[in-house]
ZADO-1210 file (C-alpha; in nm, 4 decimals, padded with zeros to 6 digits):
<atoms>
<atom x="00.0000" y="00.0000" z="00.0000" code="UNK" pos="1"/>
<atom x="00.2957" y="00.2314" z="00.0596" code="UNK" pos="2"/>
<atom x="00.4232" y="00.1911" z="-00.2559" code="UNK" pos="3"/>
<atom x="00.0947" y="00.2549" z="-00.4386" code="UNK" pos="4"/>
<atom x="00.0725" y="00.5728" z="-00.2495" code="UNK" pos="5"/>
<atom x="00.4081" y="00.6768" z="-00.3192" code="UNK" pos="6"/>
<atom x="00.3600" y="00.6394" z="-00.7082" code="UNK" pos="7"/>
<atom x="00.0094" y="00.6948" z="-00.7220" code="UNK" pos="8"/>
<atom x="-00.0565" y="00.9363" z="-00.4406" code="UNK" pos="9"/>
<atom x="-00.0561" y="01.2956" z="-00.6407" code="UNK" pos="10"/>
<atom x="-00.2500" y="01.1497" z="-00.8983" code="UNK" pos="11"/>
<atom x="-00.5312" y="01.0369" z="-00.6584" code="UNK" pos="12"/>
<atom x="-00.5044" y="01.3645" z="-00.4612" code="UNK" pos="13"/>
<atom x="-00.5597" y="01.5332" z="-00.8089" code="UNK" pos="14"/>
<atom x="-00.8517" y="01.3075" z="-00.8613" code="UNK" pos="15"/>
<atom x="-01.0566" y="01.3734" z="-00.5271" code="UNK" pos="16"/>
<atom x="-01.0038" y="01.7361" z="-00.5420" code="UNK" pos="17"/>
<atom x="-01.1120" y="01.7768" z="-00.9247" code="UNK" pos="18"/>
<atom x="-01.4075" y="01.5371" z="-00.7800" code="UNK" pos="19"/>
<atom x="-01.5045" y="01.7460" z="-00.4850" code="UNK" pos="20"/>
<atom x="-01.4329" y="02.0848" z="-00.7269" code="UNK" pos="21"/>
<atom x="-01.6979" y="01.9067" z="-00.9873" code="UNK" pos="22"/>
<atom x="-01.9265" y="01.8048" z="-00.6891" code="UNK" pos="23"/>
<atom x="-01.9192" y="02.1992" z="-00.5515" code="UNK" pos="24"/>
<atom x="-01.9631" y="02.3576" z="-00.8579" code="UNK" pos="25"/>
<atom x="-02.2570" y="02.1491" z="-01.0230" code="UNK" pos="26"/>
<atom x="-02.4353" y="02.2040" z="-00.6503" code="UNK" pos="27"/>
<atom x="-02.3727" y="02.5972" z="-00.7073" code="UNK" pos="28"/>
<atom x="-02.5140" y="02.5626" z="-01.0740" code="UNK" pos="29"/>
<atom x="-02.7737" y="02.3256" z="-00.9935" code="UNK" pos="30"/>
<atom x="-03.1844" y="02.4913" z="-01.0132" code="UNK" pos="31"/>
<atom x="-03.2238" y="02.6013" z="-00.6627" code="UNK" pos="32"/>
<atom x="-02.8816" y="02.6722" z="-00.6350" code="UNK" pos="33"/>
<atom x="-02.7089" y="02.9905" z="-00.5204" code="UNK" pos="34"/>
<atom x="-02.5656" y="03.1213" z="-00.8296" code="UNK" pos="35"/>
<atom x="-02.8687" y="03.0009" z="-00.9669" code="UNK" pos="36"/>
<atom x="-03.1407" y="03.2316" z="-00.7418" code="UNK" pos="37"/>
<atom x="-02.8489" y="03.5332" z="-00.7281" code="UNK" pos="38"/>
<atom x="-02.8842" y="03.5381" z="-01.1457" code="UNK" pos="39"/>
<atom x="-03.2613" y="03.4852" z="-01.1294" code="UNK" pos="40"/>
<atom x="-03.2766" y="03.8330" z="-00.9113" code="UNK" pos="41"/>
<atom x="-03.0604" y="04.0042" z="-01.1186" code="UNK" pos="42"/>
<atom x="-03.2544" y="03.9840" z="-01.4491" code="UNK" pos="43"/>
<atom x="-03.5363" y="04.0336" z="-01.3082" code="UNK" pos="44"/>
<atom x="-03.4119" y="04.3203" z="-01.1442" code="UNK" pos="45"/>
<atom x="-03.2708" y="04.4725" z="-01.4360" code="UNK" pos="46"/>
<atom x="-03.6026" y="04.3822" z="-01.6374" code="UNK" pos="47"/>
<atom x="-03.8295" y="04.5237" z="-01.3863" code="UNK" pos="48"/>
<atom x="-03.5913" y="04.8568" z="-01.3895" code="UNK" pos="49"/>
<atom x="-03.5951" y="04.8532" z="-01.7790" code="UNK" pos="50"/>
<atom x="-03.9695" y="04.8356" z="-01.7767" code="UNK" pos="51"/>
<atom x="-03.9940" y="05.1146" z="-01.5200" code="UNK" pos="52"/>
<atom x="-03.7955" y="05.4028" z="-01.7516" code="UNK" pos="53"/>
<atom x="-04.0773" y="05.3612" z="-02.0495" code="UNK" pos="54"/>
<atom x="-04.3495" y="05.4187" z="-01.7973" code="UNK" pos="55"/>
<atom x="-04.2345" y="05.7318" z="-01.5994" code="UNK" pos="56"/>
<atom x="-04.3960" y="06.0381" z="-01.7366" code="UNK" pos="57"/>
</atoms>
């Protein structure tokens, strides 16, 4: 087992933390998410603002 670590261990490493990278940012992207409810309020933000210059007298 030692030796497998020695000459495999910074390629697993590598692996987990591209995993848990991949695991973080589909969670962020996912519907629901953060990212995903943060771009959601911005255009409708920006929407709603748009639509408020055309009516203002």
């Amino acid at each position: 087992m030692e030796q497998v670590m020695k000459h495999y261990g910074n390629a697993i490493l590598a692996i987990i933390v591209l995993l848990a990278l991949g695991a973080i940012i589909v969670g962020a992207l996912a519907s629901g998410g953060y990212v995903d409810l943060a771009f959601k309020d911005a255009l409708t933000g920006f929407f709603g603002d748009m639509s408020s210059i055309g009516s203002t007298p």
